[in-house]
Each structure stands twice: as C-alpha cells, then as structure tokens.
FIDOGU-944160 format. One record per residue (C-alpha): x, y, z; residue in three letters. Coordinates in nm, 4 decimals. Layout:
# residues N
        X        Y        Z code
        X        Y        Z  Ala
...
# end
This chain:
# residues 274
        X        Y        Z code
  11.5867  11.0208   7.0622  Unk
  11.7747  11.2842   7.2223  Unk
  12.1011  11.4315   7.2330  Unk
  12.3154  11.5108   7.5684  Unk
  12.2562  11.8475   7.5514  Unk
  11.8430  11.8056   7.5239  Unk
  11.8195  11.5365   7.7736  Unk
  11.9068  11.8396   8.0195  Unk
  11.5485  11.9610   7.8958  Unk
  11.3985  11.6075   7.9434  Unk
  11.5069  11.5448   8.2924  Unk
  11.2313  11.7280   8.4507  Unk
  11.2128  11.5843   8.7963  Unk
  11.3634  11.2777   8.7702  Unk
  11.6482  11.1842   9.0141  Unk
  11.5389  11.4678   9.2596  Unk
  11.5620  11.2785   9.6112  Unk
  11.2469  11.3428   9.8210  Unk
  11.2704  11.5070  10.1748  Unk
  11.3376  11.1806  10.3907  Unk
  11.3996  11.1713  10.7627  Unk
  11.6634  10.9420  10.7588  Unk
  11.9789  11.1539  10.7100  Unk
  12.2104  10.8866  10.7983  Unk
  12.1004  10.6966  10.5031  Unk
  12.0970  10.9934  10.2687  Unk
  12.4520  11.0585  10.3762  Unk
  12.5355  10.7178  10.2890  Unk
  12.3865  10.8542   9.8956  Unk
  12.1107  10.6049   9.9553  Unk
  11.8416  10.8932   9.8743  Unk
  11.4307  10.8260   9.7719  Unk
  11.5098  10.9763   9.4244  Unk
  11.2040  11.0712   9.1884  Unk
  11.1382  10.8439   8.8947  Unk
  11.3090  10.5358   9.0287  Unk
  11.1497  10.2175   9.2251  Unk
  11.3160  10.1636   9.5884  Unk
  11.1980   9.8179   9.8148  Unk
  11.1995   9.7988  10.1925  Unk
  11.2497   9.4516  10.2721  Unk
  11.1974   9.2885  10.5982  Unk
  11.0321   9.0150  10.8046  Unk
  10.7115   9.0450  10.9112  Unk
  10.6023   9.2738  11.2393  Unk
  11.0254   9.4481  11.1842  Unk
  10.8408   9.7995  11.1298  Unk
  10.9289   9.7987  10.7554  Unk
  10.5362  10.0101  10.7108  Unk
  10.6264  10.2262  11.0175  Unk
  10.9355  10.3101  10.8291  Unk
  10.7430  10.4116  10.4957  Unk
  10.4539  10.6425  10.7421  Unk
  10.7715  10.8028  10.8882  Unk
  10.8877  10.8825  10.5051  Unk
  10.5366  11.0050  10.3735  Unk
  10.4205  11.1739  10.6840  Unk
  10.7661  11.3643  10.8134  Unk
  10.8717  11.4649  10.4720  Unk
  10.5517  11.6107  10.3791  Unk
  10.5272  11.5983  10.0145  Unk
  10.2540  11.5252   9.8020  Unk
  10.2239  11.1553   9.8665  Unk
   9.9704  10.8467   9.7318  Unk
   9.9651  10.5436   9.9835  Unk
   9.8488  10.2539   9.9139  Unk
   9.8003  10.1184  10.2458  Unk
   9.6942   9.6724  10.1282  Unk
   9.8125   9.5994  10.4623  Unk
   9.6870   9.8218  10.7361  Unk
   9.3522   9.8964  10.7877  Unk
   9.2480  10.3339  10.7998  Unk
   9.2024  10.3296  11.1911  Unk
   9.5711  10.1600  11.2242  Unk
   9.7042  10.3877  10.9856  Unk
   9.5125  10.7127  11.1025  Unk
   9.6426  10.6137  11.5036  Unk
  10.0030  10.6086  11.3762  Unk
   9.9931  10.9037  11.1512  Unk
   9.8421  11.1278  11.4132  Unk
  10.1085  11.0119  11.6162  Unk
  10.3779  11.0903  11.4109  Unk
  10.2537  11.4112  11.4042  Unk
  10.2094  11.5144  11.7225  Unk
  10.4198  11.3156  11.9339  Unk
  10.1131  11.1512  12.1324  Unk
  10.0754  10.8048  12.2502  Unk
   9.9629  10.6206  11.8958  Unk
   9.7491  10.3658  12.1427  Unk
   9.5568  10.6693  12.2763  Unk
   9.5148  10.8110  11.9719  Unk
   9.3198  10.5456  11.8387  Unk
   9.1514  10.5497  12.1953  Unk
   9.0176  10.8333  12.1036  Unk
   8.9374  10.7875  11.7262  Unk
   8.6641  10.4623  11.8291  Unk
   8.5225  10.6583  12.0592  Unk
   8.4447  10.9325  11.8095  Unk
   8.6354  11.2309  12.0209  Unk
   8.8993  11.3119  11.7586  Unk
   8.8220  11.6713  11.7364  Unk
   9.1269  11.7887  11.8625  Unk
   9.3110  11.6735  11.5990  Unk
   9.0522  11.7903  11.2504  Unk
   9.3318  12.0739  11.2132  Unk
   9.6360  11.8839  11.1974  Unk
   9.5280  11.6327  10.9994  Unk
   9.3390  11.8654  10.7011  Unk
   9.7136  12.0513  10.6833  Unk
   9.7909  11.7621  10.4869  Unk
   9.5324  11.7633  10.2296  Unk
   9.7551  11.6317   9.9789  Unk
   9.8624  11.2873  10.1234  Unk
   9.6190  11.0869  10.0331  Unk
   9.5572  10.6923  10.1335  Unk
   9.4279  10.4007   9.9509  Unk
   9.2810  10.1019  10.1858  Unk
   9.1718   9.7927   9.9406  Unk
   9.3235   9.4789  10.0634  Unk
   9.4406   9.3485   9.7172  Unk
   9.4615   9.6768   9.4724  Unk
   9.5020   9.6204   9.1363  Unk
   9.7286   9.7804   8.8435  Unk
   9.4361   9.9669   8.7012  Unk
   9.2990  10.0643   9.0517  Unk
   9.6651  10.2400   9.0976  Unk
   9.6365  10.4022   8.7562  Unk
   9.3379  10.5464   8.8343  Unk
   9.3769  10.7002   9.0981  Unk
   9.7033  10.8254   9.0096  Unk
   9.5109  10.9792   8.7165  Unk
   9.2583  11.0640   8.9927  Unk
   9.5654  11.2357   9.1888  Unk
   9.6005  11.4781   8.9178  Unk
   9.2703  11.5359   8.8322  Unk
   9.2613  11.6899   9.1581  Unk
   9.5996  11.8560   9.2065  Unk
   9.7491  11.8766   8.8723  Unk
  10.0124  11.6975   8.9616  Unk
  10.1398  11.3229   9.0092  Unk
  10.2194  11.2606   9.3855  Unk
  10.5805  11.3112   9.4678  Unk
  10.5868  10.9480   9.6496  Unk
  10.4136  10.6624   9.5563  Unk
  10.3755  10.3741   9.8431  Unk
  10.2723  10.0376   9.7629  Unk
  10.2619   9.8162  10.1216  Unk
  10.3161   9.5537  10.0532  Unk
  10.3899   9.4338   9.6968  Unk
  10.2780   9.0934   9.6890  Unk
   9.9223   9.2503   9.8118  Unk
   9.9170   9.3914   9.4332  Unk
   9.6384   9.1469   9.2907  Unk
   9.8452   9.1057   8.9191  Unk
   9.5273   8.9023   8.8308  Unk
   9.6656   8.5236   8.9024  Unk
   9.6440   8.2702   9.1894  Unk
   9.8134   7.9616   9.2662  Unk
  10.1563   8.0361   9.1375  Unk
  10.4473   7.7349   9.1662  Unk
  10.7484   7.9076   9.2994  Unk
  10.9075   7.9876   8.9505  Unk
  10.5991   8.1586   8.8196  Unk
  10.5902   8.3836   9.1177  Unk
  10.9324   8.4980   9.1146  Unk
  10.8110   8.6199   8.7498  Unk
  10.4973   8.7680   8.8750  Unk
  10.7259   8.9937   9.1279  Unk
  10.9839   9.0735   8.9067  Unk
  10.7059   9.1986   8.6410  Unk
  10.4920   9.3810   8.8946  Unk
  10.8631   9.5826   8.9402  Unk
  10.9115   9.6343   8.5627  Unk
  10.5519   9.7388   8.6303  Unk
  10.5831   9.9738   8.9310  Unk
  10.9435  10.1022   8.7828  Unk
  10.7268  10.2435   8.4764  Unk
  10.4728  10.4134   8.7116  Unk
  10.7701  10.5507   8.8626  Unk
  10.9320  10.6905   8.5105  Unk
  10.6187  10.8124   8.3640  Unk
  10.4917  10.9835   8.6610  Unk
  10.8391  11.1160   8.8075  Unk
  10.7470  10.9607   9.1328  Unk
  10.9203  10.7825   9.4029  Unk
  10.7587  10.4426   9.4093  Unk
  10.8515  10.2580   9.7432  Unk
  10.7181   9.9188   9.7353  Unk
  10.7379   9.7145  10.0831  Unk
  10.8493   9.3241  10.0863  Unk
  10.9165   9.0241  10.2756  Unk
  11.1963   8.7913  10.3374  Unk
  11.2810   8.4537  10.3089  Unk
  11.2398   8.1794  10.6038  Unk
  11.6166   8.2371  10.6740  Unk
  11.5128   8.5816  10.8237  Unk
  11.1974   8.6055  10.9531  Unk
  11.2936   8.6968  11.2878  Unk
  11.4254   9.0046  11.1843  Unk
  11.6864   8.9734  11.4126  Unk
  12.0122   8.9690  11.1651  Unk
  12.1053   9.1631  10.8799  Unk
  11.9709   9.0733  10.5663  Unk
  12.1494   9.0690  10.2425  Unk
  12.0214   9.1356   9.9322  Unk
  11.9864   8.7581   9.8496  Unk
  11.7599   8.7541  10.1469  Unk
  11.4727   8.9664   9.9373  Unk
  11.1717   8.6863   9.9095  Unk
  11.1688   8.5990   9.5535  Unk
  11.4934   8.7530   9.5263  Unk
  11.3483   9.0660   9.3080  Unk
  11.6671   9.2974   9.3683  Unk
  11.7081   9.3759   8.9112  Unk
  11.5235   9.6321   8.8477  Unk
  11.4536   9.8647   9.1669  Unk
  11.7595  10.1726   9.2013  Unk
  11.7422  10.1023   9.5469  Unk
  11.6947   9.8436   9.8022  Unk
  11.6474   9.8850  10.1774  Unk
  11.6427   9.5560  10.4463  Unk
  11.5931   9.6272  10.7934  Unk
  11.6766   9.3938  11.0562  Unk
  11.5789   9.5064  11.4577  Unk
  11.7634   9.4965  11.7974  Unk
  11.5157   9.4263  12.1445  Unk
  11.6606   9.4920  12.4696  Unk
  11.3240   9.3249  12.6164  Unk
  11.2666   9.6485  12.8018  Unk
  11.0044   9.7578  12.5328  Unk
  11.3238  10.0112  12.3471  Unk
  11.3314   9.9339  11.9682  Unk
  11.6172   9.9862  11.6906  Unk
  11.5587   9.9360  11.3594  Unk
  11.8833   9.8751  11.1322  Unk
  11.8799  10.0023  10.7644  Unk
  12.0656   9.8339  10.5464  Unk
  12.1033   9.9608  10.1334  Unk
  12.2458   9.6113   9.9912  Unk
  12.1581   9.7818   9.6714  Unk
  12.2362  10.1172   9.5654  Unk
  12.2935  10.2655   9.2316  Unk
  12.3347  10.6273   9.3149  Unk
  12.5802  10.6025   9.6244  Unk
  12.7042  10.3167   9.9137  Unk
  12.5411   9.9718   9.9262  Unk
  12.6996   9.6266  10.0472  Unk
  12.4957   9.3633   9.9257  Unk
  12.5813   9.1473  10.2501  Unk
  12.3705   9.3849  10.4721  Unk
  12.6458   9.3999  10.7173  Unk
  12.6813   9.7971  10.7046  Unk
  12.3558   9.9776  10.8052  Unk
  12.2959  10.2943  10.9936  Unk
  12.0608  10.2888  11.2952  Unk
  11.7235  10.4425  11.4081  Unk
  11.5475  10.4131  11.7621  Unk
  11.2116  10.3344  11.7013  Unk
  10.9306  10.5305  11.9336  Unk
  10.6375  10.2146  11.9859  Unk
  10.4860  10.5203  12.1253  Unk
  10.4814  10.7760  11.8834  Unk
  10.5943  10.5530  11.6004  Unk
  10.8466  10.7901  11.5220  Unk
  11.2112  10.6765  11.3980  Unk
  11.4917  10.8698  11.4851  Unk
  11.8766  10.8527  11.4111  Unk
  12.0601  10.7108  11.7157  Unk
  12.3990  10.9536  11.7967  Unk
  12.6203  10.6587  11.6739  Unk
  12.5692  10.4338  11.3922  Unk
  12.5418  10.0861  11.4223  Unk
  12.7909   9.9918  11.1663  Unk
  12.8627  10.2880  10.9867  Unk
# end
C-alpha cells in the first residue's frame, strides 16, 4: 500500500492523455488518457474504425492495433491515405498492382505502429505480442486498439443473451487490466443495439450493445449526418466521462467532417451541439 505522498512516485504514466486529433473532444476533458479503457460505440459501416486509424495514425505514438475487422490491404489503403492526403481508393489501386514504391518512405517513418490482422485474436495472442512489443522497443505501446471487441475470441460460443453481457463486461475487466499494467490507452470498438443501427441519431449510453458502459473511463458513440451528395459528418458523443463533460443521453456531441477520400476526420468550424 501506499501513502499520498508515494503514489506521486507510482503514477508513472498513467492518466497522461495521448496526442488525439480531435481537439473539440479534448476540450470537452474527454481525453485518450494512459492506463484507462475508452469504447467507441456505433452502428455498423458509421466510421467508428476510421475514427480509431485517425487516432493511431495522426497522433503518432507508439501504437499496437489489433485490426479483427479489416483486412491489411483495407487498412494499409486508409493509412496511406491519412498520411498523405491521396485518394484511399487509388491507393489501394496501386498497392494490388504491386506499384507502391512511392510510398516505402512514408510508411517505414512509422516503424513503431505496428498491426495485428487475425480475425478472432485471443487474450494470450494480445499478451504476447504486447510482450512481443517490448521485446522489441522496450516499451509497452502508448495505445492499444482492439476493433472490434466482440471479435476477441474469450474461448466460448453460443452464449444466451445473459451470458454474453458477462462475457463483454469481463473481456473489459480484462482489457481495463491490460490497460493498468501496461500504462496504455486501450480503445476497444463496439456495436449498438437494433434501436440504432442506422447510425443516424445520437446514441446514449444505454444504446452500447450489451450495455458494457461500468468499467471503461470513457465512452465515445458516434452517430453520422448524409447530405446524399457523398459529404460525411460524424458526431462524437462522450455519454460517459470520468475525467471531464459527458451526458449520458448523447444529445451533446462535437462534430467532425469525414474525408471518404482521404479518410481523414476533421473538426467542422461550429459544433454540432456544443
């Protein structure tokens, strides 16, 4: 045990937000802090793995990504995009027909983001190579991605509806220990309920698909706005929040055009909502 005064000592990293490029939520005190557990929650085909690429790739810290839903090529396109501001669809033109040259220097500045591709990654996969991360660099990754968490193979099948609310809520227990012991920023990507599978309303924080919202410090749904003229926005909403704002009715978020070119998000001039 520790007193006040040596818990200064034991902080180490923990509660150090990560460079994010959403200022309008870190002005709002919802920050990607170190040692805690955050969820992005939305339906399905929102942009709630776009939004996690944008945090890993623009802030540029030493990142492990554990990528259950998108295949390398997908990823690669968008990342490379990000990056340079190209035309993702281009990009990954270019990558099948093996002319990717022009982009070997880019991509080895960022030797220490590293991705993970198995479809259904297991708890002692993502030990391992988180032990693997600092074998290597001799340090635990800053940021910790795991898209999506029901992908996370816990080692059981067929759950009723009660037992899988428990399976989430442990595999959080779970991924908020990684996050302690490792003094990483573990984002974990989720669904919704039926209610909100179009995306197209705010969600609250009941709205989280087996309603998982106790243990993670922060939690993120994003809802979207079409004009049907291909323009994108993508509204952030923290319904929970225990280092700043959050309204668990999802009604205040902050707003971010999203580039279906260059899959980059960026902060309109005026909020949405806040």
């Amino acid at each position: 045990m520790y007193s006040l005064s040596q818990s200064i000592r034991m902080k180490g990293a923990a509660g150090e937000p990560i460079r994010s490029p959403f200022k309008a939520l870190s002005r709002m005190g919802a920050d990607f802090r170190r040692g805690e557990l955050s969820i992005l929650a939305a339906a399905g085909g929102t942009g709630k793995s776009v939004a996690a690429l944008n945090v890993a790739i623009r802030s540029n810290v030493p990142t492990l990504y554990f990528s259950a839903d998108s295949t390398a090529a997908t990823q690669l396109s968008r990342a490379t995009a990000i990056l340079t501001g190209e035309d993702a669809r281009s990009i990954k033109e270019k990558l099948h027909a093996g002319q990717f040259e022009e982009y070997s220097e880019t991509l080895a500045g960022r030797w220490w983001q590293r991705f993970n591709y198995s479809a259904r990654p297991t708890p002692a996969e993502i030990e391992t190579h988180l032990e693997a991360y600092w074998e290597v660099f001799n340090i635990y990754p800053h940021l910790v991605v795991i898209d999506n968490i029901t992908n996370v193979d816990a080692g059981a099948g067929g759950y009723t509806a009660e037992e899988f609310t428990f399976s989430l809520e442990g595999m959080c227990d779970y991924l908020n220990e990684v996050a302690r012991e490792t003094k990483a920023h573990v984002m974990a990507m989720h669904h919704v309920v039926g209610e909100y599978a179009d995306g197209l309303k705010p969600i609250p924080q009941s709205g989280l698909k087996g309603k998982i919202s106790r243990v993670p410090a922060l939690v993120v749904t994003i809802h979207k706005e079409i004009d049907g003229m291909g323009s994108r926005i993508l509204n952030f909403s923290p319904v929970k929040n225990r280092e700043g704002f959050e309204d668990s009715s999802g009604e205040t978020y902050v707003s971010y055009n999203f580039n279906t070119s260059n899959m980059r998000l960026e902060e309109l001039a005026v909020g949405a909502a806040f």
